[in-house]
C-alpha positions, 0 to 999 in steps of 0.5 A: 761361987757364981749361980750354976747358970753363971761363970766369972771369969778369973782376974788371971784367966788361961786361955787355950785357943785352937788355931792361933796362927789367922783369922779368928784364932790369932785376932782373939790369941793377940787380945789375950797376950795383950792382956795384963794379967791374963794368960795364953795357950796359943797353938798352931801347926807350927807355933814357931810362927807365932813368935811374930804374931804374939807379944812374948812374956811369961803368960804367954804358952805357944804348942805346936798342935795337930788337930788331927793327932790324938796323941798331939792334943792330949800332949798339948793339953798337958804342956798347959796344965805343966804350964799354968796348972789349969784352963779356963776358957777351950777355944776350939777354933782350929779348922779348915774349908772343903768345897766343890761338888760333893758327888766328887767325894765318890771318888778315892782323893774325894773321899780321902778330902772328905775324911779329912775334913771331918776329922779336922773339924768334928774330932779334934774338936771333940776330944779337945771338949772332953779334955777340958771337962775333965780339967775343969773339973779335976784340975781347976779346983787343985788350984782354987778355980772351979769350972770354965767355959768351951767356946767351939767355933762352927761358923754359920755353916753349923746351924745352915747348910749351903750348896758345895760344902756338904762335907764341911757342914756335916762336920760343923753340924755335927760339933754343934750336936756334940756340944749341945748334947755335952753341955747337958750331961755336965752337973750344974756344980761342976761350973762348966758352960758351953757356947758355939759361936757361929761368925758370918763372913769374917776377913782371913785367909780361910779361903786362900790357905785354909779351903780345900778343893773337889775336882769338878764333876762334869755333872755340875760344870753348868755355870748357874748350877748352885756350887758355881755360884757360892764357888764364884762369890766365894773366890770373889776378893771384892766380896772379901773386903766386905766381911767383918773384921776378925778382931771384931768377931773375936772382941765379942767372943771375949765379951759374951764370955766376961758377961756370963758373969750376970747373964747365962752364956747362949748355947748359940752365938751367931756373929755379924748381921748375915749370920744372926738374919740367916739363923732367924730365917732358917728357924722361920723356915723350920717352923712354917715345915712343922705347921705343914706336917704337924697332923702328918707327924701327930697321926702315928701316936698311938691312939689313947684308947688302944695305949700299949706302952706306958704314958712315962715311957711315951713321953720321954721317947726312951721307945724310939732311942731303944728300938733305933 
C-alpha cells in the first residue's frame, strides 16, 4: 500500500461520476469509457440519453440518478457495487445555478428556488460523500482495493462569493466545509483522500439548461446595480466562448488524481487561470482584514494573569464549540 498521504490509482479504476450527461461530467465521463481498462458509473437524470454520448461496453455502468432523492442515491450506489463490486474514485459533479436578487427568495417560489438549490447542491453532495467512505473502506477491500479518492466539484463559487448567486455559494461553500471538515475525521489506513475542484468559466450549458432564475425585485431593477451586471456578463454568449473547454478542465481532474501516486492530493484545485488569480486575491484579502483586526481579535483572551480556564482547553478552543 501507498504512504497515507498517497493514493494509486487502480489499472482497472471504477469511477462514479455525477452528472454525466454535459459539461464536465460528460467531458470526464467520455475519458473514462474511452479508457482500456478502466471502468464507469455514469449517472444522470435520464441516463438513456447517455447511450449517444458514451462508448458502450461492458465497463461501462449508466443509472438513472436523482441528486435530490435519497432513496435514488443509495439505489444508485448499489447498482455500482452489484456491478463492479467497489469504487474507486466519487466525482460528485452533479448541480445546477440559481441566480438573480436573492431578497426575491423572500418570496413563496423564491424560497422553494432556494431550497432546491441547496438540496441539489450541498445534500446530495454529501450523502453521495458518505456512501463512498463507507464503500471505500468496507467494500474495496473485499476485492484487494483499499481506499479511494472523492473529487466534489464546487466551482469558484465555493471559496468566492459573487453578487446574484448567494444561494448557490451558500450551497457550494458549504460542500467545501463538508469535505474539508470529513477528510479530517477519516483515519490515514483507510486510504481515503479528498479533493475540491474549483473550475472558473468552462464551455457547457450550465447557463441555458442548468441556471434557475429569481423573479426580479424592483429593488435592484437599476442597470449598474451588481446583480444586472454579473446577470448581463453571464447571458453574454460571446463571453461563453471564451471559457475553457470541459474536456480540459476534466483532462486535469483525471491528472491530479493519477499524480496522487507521488504527490498528495491538494484539498483544493482551482481550474483556469481566473480561478487560481481570484482564489489568490481573495486569501490576500482575507489576510490584510486580519492584520487590521488582529489587536481587536486578540484583546478578548483572557488575560494571563486572571486565567479562569485551563491553558489546554484555551487552546484547543473546545470552550467556544461547547458554550456555542
Amino acid at each position: 500500500m501507498a504512504p497515507a498521504h498517497l493514493y494509486n490509482l487502480p489499472a482497472d479504476a471504477v469511477w462514479f461520476i455525477t452528472g454525466s450527461s454535459s459539461g464536465i461530467g460528460l467531458a470526464l465521463a467520455q475519458k473514462i469509457a474511452s479508457h482500456p481498462t478502466h471502468r464507469l458509473v455514469a449517472t444522470a437524470r435520464n441516463s438513456s440519453k447517455l447511450a449517444g454520448l458514451l462508448s458502450q461496453s461492458d465497463r461501462v455502468h449508466t443509472i438513472d440518478l436523482d441528486v435530490t432523492s435519497e432513496n435514488a442515491i443509495d439505489a444508485a450506489v448499489d447498482s455500482a457495487l452489484s456491478k463492479f463490486g467497489r469504487i474507486d474514485v466519487m466525482v460528485n459533479n452533479a448541480g445546477s445555478g440559481l441566480m438573480g436578487d436573492t431578497e426575491s427568495a423572500l418570496q413563496p417560489e423564491g424560497q422553494a428556488k432556494a431550497r432546491k438549490q441547496v438540496e441539489t447542491n450541498l445534500w446530495g453532495t454529501t450523502r453521495l460523500s458518505l456512501h463512498a467512505v463507507r464503500v471505500f473502506r468496507d467494500e474495496n477491500p473485499k476485492t484487494g482495493q483499499q481506499g479511494g479518492v472523492v473529487l466534489n466539484v464546487t466551482s469558484l463559487g465555493g471559496f468566492a462569493g459573487f453578487p446574484g448567486t448567494a444561494f448557490y455559494h451558500a450551497a457550494k461553500f458549504g460542500v467545501e466545509g463538508f469535505t474539508e471538515g470529513l477528510s479530517k475525521e477519516v483515519r490515514p489506513e483507510w486510504n481515503i483522500h479528498f479533493c475540491l475542484i474549483e473550475p472558473g468559466g468552462t464551455q457547457s450549458n450550465f447557463v441555458t439548461a442548468g441556471m434557475d432564475w429569481f423573479a426580479p425585485h424592483p429593488a435592484y431593477a437599476a442597470a449598474d446595480s451588481p446583480s444586472r451586471l454579473l446577470e448581463e456578463h453571464v447571458r453574454d454568449p460571446e463571453k461563453q466562448k471564451t471559457r475553457t473547454p470541459a474536456e480540459r478542465v476534466a483532462g486535469a481532474m483525471y491528472q491530479v488524481v493519477v499524480l496522487a501516486r507521488s504527490k498528495s492530493l491538494p484539498m483544493r484545485l482551482p481550474l483556469t487561470e481566473g480561478a487560481w488569480q481570484i482564489v489568490k486575491n481573495e486569501i490576500a484579502v482575507v489576510d490584510k482584514e486580519l492584520e487590521e483586526v488582529k489587536a481587536l481579535s486578540l484583546s478578548v483572551e483572557v488575560d494571563d494573569a486572571n486565567k479562569t480556564e485551563p491553558s489546554e482547553k484555551r487552546a484547543t478552543g473546545l470552550n467556544s464549540t461547547v458554550d456555542s
